[in-house]
N, C-alpha and C positions, 0 to 999 in steps of 0.2 A: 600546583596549588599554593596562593599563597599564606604566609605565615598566618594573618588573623583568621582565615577560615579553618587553619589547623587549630590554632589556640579553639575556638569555637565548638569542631568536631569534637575534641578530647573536655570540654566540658560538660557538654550538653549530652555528649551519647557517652563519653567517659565515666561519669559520676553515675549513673544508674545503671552502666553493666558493671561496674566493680563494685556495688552494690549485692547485684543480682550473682554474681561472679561468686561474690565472698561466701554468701548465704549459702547458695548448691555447696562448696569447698567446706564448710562448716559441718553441713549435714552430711556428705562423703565419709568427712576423718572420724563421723560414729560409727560407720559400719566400716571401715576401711582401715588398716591402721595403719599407719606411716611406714615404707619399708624396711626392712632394717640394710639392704646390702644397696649400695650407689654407684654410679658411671665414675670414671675418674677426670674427665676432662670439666673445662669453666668455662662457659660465655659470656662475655660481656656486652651490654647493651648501654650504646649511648648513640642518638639517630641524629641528631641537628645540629653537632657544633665540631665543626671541624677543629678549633684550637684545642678542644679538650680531649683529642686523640695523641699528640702532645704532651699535654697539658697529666694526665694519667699513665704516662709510661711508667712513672716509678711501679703505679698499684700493678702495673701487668707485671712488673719485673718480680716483686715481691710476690705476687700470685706463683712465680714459678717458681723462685726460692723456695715457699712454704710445702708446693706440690709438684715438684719434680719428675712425676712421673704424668702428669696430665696435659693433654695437648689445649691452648688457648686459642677460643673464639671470637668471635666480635659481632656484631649485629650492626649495620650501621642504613642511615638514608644510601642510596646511591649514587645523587649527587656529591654527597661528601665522602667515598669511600676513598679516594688517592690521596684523603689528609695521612691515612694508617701509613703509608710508605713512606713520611719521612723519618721517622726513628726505626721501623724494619721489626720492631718486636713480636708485631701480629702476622702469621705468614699468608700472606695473597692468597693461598688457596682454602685458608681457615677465616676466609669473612664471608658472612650473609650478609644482602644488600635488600631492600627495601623500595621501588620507586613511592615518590610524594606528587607527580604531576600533576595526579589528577584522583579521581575518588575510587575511579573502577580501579585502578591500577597499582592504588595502594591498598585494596582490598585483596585484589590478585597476590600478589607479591604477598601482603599480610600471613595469609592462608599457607601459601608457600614454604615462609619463612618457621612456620610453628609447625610443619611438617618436616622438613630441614632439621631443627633441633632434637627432632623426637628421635634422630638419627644420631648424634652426636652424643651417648651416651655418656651422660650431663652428670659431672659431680653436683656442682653447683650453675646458678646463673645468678651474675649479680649488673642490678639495674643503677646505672649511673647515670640517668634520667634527674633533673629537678622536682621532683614531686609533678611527670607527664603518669595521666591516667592509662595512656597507651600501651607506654614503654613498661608500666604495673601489669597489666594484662599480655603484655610478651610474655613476662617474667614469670607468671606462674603457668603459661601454656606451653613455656619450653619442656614442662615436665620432667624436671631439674628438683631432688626432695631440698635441697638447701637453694632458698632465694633470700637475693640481701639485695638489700634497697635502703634508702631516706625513708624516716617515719616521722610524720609531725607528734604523734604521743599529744599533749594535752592543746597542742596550737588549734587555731580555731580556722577552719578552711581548710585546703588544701587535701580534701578528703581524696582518698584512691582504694578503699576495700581495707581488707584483711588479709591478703592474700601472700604475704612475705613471711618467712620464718626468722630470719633475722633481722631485728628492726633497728636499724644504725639511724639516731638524729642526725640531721642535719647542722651542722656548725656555720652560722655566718660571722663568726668571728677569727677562722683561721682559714689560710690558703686552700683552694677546691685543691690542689693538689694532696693537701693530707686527708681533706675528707674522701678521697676514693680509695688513701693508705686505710682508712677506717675501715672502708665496708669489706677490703679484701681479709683483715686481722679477725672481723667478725668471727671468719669462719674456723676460728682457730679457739676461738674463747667457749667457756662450758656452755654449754646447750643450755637456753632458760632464763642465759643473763639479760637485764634488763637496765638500762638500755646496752648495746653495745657499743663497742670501741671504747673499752674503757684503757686506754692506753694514748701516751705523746709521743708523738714523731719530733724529731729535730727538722733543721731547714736540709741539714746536709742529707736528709734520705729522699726527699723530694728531687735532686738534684740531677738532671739529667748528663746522659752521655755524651761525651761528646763526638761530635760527627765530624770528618775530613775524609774528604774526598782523596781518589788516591791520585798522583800526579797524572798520570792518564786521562782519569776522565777531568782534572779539572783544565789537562790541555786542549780534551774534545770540546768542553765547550765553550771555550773563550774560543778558539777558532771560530765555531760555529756562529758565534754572537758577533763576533768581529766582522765573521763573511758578509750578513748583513747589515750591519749596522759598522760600515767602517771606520766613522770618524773616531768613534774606539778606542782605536787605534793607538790615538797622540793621545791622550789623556790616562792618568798615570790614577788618581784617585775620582771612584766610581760613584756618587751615591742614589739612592734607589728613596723613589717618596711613593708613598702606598695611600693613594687620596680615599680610596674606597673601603666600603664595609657591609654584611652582607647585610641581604634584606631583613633581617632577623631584628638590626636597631638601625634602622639609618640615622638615629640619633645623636652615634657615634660617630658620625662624619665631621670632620673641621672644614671648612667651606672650600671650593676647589681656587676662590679668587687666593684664598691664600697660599694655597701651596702652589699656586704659578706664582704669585710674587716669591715666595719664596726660592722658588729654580733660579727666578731672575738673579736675585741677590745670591746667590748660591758662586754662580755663574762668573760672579766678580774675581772671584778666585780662578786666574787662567790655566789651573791643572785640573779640574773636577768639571766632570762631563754628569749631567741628572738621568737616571734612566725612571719613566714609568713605568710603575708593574701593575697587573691586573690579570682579570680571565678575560676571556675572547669576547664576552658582554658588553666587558669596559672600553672595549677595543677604541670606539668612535669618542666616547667619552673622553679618553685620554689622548686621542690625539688631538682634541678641542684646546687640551690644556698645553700640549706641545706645540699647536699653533698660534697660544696668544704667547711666548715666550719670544715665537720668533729665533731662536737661535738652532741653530743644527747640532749642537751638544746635548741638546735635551732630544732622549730617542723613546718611541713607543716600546715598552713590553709587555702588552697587553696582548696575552694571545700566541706571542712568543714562545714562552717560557711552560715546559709542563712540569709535572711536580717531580721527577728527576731532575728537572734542571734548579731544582731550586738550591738545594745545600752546594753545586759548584758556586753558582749565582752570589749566594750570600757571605761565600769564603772570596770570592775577589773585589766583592763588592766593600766600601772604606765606612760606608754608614746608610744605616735607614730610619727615614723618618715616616710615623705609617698611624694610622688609626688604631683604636684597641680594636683588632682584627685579628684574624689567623695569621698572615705572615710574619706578625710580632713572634705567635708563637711557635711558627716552621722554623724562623732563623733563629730562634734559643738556643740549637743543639751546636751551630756554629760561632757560637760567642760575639756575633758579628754586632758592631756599634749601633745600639739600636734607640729610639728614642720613639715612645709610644704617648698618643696625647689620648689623657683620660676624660670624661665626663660622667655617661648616664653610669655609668659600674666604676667600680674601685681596685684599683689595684694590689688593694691585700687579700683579694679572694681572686683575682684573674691573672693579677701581673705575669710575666712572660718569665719563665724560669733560666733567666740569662742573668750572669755577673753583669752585663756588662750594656744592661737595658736600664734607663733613666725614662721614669713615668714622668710627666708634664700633669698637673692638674690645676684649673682655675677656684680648687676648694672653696665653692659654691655651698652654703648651708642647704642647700636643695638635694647634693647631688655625694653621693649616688641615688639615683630613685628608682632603680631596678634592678630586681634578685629575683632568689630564687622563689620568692615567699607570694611573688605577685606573678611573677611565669614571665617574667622582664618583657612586662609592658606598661609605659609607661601612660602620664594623659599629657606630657609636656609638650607643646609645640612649637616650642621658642628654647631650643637648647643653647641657653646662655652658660649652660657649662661649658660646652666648646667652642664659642662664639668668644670667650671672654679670656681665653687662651693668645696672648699676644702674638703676632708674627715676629715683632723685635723678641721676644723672649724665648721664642723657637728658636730662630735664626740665631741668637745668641749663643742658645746652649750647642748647635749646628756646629757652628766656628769652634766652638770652645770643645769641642769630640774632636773635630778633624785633626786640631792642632796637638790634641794630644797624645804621645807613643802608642 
């Protein structure tokens, strides 16, 4: 299913059952009264962005600090569920998955999944959804007495029920990584406060772990990568250009003419070999872009690489240059030299929680022109945000990473 028929589904049949939702919930908590004893485990719900699995490790880690004795959840799409493996915090067999192919199927799955939780003897569930009407109606169906979620409070749209006990604003002024530090503290603040999170995080608690691979596996798969792709071999620094970005904005894409000019020029330098990365989708696509290069140092990895292989991938690799995409923020945990070119979003609510990632943006008065506020859709069809991102200015800052320690 694509993206704008979901945006669709969650407005048009979202907004009047969280409506209807709220009302029946209203009228329950008269004859009903809230329980007083609770499950002790958390779930967390976030369905469509692979970076922000990521992106939200601290708030799982901190969930477990606060609740130590509770096992953590996850709810996720199922195309994006093997984002959760590359930090390891959520354990593979404590995630619910969701198919989105299609309507019957994310109906099925739906029902499913709210049967699923009822199992999981839920302290809390907290929605880390952008104000989705969907991910609002998981949230109070997991039958969890504590739900935390984004509340807009006086904003005008963005309606999704009454159906949260905890109501955390939404901050578009400070990193989504702290705002999901918010919803997890919620639950720690007196009963009643309004709003919550009233508490600052530093940068350093957002700051992710760092991943290295152990010399083993990162021997299994540089063989492995070498076996097929031998020229390899001879070339001593790697770097990795990430042209794609998911269907979600393809606004965020820099045009492919320039990252093949870019490989070309890359290329000048006789120790650096270009590898393209992708999924198995990208597969033709990227080899379009490794046959206008012409050269046999530029190799397909589209399709290659699965999401194990990424953290050796990104520890041998010397630099990547990528879209605001997920693999910005897969390779964060390896500090790997990374250079993300911005547009439709900004990098002080998404940037990739890497020392050692350098945002490019063409700060366009336009741009950013999607959040959370509008469901990051934009009306632009001319992104002169990332059109207007030079190839010398890339390639510049390119050379000027490689060359340095």
């Amino acid at each position: 299913m694509n993206v704008d028929r979901m945006r669709q589904i969650d407005f048009w049949a979202g907004v009047p059952l969280c409506a209807l939702v709220s009302a029946i919930a209203r009228l329950w908590r008269l004859f009903r009264p809230r329980p007083t004893t609770a499950g002790r485990n958390i779930l967390f719900i976030e369905l469509s962005e692979m970076g922000s699995a990521v992106i939200a490790d601290s708030a799982f880690k901190r969930a477990q600090s606060l609740f130590p004795d509770a096992r953590l959840h996850f709810l996720i799409f199922a195309k994006n569920r093997a984002s959760l493996d590359i930090m390891g915090t959520i354990k593979r067999e404590n995630v619910l998955t969701i198919r989105a192919d299609g309507l019957g199927t994310l109906l099925v799955d739906t029902f499913r999944a709210i049967a699923a939780m009822h199992r999981l003897d839920l302290f809390a569930t907290i929605d880390m959804e952008m104000f989705s009407r969907f991910a609002a109606l998981l949230c109070f169906f997991s039958g969890a007495p504590n739900r935390v979620g984004f509340y807009n409070f006086h904003g005008e749209g963005l309606y999704r029920g009454e159906l949260l006990t905890h109501r955390v604003p939404y901050n578009p002024h400070q990193h989504v990584a702290k705002c999901f530090l918010s919803q997890v503290h919620a639950l720690v603040e007196p009963p009643g406060t309004v709003p919550h999170a009233k508490i600052a995080f530093s940068d350093d608690e957002i700051r992710l772990d760092p991943m290295v691979p152990t010399p083993d596996e990162l021997a299994a798969f540089r063989a492995r990568l070498v076996a097929a792709f031998p020229v390899l071999e001879r070339y001593r620094r790697w770097v990795l250009l990430n042209p794609n970005s998911s269907e979600l904005m393809p606004l965020r894409r820099w045009a492919k003419e320039n990252y093949t000019e870019l490989a070309r020029r890359l290329l000048a330098d006789p120790d650096v070999a270009v590898l393209i990365t992708g999924v198995a989708a990208e597969k033709a696509e990227a080899q379009g872009l490794c046959d206008a290069c012409g050269d046999d140092r530029v190799v397909n990895l589209a399709g290659f690489t699965r999401m194990d292989d990424l953290i050796p991938l990104y520890t041998l690799a010397a630099l990547m240059v990528t879209n605001d995409s997920g693999p910005a923020h897969f390779s964060a945990p390896t500090g790997l030299k990374t250079m993300v070119l911005f547009g439709p979003e900004t990098p002080a609510l998404y940037g990739a929680l890497n020392p050692n990632a350098e945002f490019i943006t063409a700060g366009l008065a336009c741009s950013p022109c999607v959040s959370a506020l509008n469901h990051r859709k934009s009306p632009c069809d001319d992104a002169k945000c990332m059109s207007s991102i030079t190839l010398d200015r890339v390639l510049e800052r390119a050379r000027a990473r490689l060359s340095a320690p």
